[in-house]
FIGUDO-44182 format. One record per residue (C-alpha): residue number from 1; x, y, z. Coordinates in Angstrom, 1 decimal. Layout:
# FIGUDO-44182
(atom NUM,(X,Y,Z)) ...
# end
This chain:
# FIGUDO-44182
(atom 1,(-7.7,-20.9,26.2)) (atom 2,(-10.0,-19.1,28.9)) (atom 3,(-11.1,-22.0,29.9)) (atom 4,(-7.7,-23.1,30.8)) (atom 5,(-6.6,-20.3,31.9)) (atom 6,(-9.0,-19.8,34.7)) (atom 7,(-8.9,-23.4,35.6)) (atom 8,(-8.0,-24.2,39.0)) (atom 9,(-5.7,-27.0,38.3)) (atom 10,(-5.6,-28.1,42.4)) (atom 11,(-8.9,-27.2,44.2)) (atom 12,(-11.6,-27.2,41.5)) (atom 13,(-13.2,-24.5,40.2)) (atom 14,(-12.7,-21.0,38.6)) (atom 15,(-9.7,-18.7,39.5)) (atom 16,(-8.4,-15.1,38.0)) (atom 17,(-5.2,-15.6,39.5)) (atom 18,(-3.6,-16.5,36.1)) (atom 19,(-5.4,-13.0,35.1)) (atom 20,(-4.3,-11.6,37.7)) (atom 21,(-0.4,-12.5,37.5)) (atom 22,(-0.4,-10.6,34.5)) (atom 23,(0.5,-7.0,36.8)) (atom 24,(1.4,-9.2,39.7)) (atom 25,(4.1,-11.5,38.5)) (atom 26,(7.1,-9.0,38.3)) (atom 27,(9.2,-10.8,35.8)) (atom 28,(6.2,-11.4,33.3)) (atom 29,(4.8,-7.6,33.7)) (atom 30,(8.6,-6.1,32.8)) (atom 31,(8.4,-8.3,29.9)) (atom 32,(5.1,-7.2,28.8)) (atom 33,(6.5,-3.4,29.6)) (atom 34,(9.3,-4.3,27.1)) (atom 35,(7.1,-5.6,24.5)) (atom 36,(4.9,-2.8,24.1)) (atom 37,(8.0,0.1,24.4)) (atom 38,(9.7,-2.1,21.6)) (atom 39,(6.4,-2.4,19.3)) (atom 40,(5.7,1.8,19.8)) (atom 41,(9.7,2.5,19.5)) (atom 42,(9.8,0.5,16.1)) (atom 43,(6.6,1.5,14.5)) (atom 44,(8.1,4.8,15.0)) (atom 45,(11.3,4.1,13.6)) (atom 46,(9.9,2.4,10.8)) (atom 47,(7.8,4.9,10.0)) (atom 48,(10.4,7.6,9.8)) (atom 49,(12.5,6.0,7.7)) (atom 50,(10.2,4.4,5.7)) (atom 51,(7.7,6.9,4.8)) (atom 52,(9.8,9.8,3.7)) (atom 53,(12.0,7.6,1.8)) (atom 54,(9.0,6.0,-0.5)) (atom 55,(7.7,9.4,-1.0)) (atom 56,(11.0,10.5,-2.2)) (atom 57,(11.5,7.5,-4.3)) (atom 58,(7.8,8.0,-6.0)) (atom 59,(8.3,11.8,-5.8)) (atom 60,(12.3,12.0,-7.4)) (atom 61,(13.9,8.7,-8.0)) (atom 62,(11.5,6.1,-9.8)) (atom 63,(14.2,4.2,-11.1)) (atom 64,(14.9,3.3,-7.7)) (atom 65,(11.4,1.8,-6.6)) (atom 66,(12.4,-1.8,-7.9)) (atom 67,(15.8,-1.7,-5.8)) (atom 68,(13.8,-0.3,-2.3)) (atom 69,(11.3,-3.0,-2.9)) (atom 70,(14.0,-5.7,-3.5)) (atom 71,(15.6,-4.4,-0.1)) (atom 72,(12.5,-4.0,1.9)) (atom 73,(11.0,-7.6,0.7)) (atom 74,(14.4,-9.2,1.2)) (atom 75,(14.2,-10.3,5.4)) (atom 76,(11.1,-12.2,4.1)) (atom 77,(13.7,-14.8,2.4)) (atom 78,(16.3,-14.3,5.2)) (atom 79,(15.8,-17.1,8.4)) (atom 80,(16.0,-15.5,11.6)) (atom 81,(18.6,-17.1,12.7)) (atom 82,(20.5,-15.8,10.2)) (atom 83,(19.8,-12.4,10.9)) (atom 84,(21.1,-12.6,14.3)) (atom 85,(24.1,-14.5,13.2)) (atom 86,(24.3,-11.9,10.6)) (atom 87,(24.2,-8.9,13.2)) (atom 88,(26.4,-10.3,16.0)) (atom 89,(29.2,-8.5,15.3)) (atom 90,(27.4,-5.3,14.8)) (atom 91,(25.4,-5.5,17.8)) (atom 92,(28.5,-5.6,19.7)) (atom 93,(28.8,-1.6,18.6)) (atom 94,(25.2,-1.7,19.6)) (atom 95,(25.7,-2.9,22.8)) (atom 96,(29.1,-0.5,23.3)) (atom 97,(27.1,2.6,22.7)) (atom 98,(23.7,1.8,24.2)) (atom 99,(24.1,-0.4,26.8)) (atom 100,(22.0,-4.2,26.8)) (atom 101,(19.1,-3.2,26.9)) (atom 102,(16.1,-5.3,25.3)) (atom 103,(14.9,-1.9,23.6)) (atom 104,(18.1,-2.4,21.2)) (atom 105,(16.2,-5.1,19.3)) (atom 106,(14.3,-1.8,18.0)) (atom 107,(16.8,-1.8,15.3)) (atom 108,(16.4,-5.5,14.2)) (atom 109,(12.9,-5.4,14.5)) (atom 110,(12.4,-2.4,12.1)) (atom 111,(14.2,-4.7,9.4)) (atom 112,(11.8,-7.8,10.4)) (atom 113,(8.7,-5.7,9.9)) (atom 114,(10.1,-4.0,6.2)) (atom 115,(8.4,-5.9,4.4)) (atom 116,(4.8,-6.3,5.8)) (atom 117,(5.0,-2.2,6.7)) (atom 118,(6.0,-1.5,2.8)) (atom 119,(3.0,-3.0,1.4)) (atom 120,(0.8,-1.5,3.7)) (atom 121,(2.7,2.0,2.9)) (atom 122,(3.0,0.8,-0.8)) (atom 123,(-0.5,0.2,-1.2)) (atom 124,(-1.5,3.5,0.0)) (atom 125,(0.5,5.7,-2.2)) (atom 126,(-0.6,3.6,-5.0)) (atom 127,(-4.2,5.0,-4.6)) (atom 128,(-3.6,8.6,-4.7)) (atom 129,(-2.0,11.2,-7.1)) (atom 130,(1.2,11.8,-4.9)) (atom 131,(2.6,13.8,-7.3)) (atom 132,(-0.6,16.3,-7.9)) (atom 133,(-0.9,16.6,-4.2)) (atom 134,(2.3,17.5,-3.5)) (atom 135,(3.3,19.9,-6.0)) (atom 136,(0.4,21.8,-5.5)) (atom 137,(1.0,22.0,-1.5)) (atom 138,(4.7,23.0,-2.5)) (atom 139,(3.2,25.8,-5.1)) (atom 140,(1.1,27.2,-2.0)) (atom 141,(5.2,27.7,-0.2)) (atom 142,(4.5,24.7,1.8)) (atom 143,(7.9,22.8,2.9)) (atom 144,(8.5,19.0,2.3)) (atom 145,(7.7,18.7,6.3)) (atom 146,(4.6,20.3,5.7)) (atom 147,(3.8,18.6,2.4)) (atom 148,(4.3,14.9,3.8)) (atom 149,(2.5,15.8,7.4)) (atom 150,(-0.3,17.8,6.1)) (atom 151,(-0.9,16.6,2.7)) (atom 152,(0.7,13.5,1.9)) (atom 153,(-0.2,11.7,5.3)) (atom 154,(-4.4,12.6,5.9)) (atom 155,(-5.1,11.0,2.7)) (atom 156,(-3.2,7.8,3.2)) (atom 157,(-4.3,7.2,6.6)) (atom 158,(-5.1,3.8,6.6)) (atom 159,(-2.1,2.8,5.0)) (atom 160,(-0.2,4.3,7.9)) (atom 161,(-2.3,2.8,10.3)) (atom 162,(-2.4,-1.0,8.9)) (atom 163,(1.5,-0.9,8.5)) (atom 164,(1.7,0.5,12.5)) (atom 165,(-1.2,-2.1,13.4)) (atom 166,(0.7,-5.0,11.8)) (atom 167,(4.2,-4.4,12.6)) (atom 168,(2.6,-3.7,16.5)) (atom 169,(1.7,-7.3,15.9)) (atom 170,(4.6,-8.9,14.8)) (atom 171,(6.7,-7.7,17.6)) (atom 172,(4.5,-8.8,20.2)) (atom 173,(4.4,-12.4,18.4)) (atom 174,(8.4,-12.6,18.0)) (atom 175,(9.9,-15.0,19.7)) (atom 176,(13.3,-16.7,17.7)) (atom 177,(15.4,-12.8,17.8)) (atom 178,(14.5,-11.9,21.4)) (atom 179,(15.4,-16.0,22.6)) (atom 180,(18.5,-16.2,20.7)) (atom 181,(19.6,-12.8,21.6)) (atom 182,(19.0,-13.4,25.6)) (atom 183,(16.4,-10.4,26.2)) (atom 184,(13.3,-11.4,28.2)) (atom 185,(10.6,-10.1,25.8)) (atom 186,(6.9,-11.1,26.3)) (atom 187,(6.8,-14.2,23.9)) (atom 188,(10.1,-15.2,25.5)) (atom 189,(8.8,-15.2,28.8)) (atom 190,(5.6,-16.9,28.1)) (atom 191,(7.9,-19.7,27.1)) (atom 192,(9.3,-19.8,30.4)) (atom 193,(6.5,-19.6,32.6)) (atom 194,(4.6,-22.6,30.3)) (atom 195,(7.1,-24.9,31.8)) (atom 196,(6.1,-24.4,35.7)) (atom 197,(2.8,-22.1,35.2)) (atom 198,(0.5,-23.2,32.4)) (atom 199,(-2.8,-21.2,33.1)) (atom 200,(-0.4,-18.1,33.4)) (atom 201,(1.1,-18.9,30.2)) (atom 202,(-1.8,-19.5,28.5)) (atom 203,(-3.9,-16.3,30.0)) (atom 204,(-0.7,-14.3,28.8)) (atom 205,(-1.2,-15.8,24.7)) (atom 206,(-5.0,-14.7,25.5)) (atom 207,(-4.3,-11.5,26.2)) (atom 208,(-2.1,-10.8,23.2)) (atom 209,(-4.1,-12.3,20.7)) (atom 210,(-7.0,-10.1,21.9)) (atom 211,(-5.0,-7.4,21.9)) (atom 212,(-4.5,-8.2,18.0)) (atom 213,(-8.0,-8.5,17.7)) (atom 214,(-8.8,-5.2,18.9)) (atom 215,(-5.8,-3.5,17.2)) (atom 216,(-7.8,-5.2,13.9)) (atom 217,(-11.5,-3.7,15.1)) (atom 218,(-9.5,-0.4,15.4)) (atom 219,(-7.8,-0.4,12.0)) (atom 220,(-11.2,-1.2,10.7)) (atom 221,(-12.9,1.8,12.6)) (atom 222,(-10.8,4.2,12.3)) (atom 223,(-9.5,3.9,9.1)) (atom 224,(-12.6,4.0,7.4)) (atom 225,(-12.9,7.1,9.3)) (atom 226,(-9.7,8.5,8.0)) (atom 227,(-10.7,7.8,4.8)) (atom 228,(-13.9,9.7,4.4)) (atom 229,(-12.3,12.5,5.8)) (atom 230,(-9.2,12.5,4.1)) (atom 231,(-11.5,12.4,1.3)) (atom 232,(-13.7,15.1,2.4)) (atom 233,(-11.4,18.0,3.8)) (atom 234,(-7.7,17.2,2.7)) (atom 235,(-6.5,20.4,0.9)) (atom 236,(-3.0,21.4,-0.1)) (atom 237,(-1.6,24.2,2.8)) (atom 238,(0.8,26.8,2.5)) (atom 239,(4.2,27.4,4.8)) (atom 240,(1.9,29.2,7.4)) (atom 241,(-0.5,26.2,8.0)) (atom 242,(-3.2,27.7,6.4)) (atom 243,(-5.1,26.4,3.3)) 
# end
């Protein structure tokens, strides 16, 4: 692929202009702008409704695990195609309230990345004592904000981070939602340019599977840095902030 991509296909040679249409071609940049605000928008979506909500479960509803599990697992089963058959009708509200803008597929991108971000999220809480940790940081007068931000998150770090790292991933790789929902997202545009630009093209797949690489070497980094010192200096705090 970099060999192809900094081909020249007429003259001969080497060329960066594939590279270099990256920030230069206007269309392809917005895309990649769209990408990236849609990947950060729906890891934080995700993670807000996610995270509180599996704490709770753990925390005061364990009879409920099995069904949030079944629900988070299910778009794994479901075609996407379906889903945005499925959602038509309610993205016409969408649309109505928000306007058509590609940043709507935030909401049908948090349900495509349930599953892969709850057994990141899953796996985490599994390897600590939730419920020591936070009823001792609500026995210091620490409130369920503080108990989750303070407590609960330092010592599943990594957890957090792999479920942020691999959902970042799948929205930059989806393709079948954005296409059959008419937004021009990164993956949707690479499509397009293949047919008239192929060094482009192919310098724009580069680019985000490197990008995937180094989202890996940082997951790898620093979450082995979160966890020795989540390990080392995570203490229950009380309402004040202070240990």
């Amino acid at each position: 692929m970099a060999d192809f991509s900094t081909r020249n296909l007429l003259a001969g040679g080497r060329t960066l202009q594939a590279w270099r249409n990256l920030v230069e071609d206007d269309a392809l940049y917005a895309s990649i702008v769209v990408s990236l605000s849609l990947a950060v928008l729906t890891v934080v979506v995700m993670l807000v409704l996610l995270l509180p909500t599996m704490i709770w479960v753990r925390l005061r509803a364990p009879w409920a695990k099995g069904a949030v599990e079944f629900l988070c697992l299910l778009p794994l089963t479901i075609p996407a195609l379906v889903i945005v058959v499925g959602l038509r009708n309610v993205y016409l509200w969408v649309t109505y309230f928000l306007g058509e803008s590609a940043l709507t597929l935030t909401f049908v991108y948090v349900i495509v990345v349930l599953p892969f971000a709850y057994r990141a999220l899953d796996g985490a809480l599994s390897s600590i004592d939730l419920r020591t940790l936070s009823e001792a940081g609500r026995s210091l007068g620490a409130g369920w904000g503080t108990t989750i931000t303070r407590v609960v998150v330092p010592n599943i770090w990594a957890g957090i981070l792999s479920a942020a790292f691999i959902s970042i991933a799948v929205v930059l790789g989806e393709y079948t939602i954005a296409s059959l929902s008419g937004y021009q997202t990164l993956q949707v545009q690479i499509v397009a340019i293949g047919k008239t630009d192929g060094p482009t093209s192919v310098a724009a797949s580069l680019a985000v599977l490197l990008f995937g690489f180094v989202l890996l070497l940082g997951l790898s980094l620093v979450g082995g840095r979160g966890r020795r010192r989540a390990g080392a200096g995570a203490v229950p705090v009380a309402a004040g902030g202070k240990p």
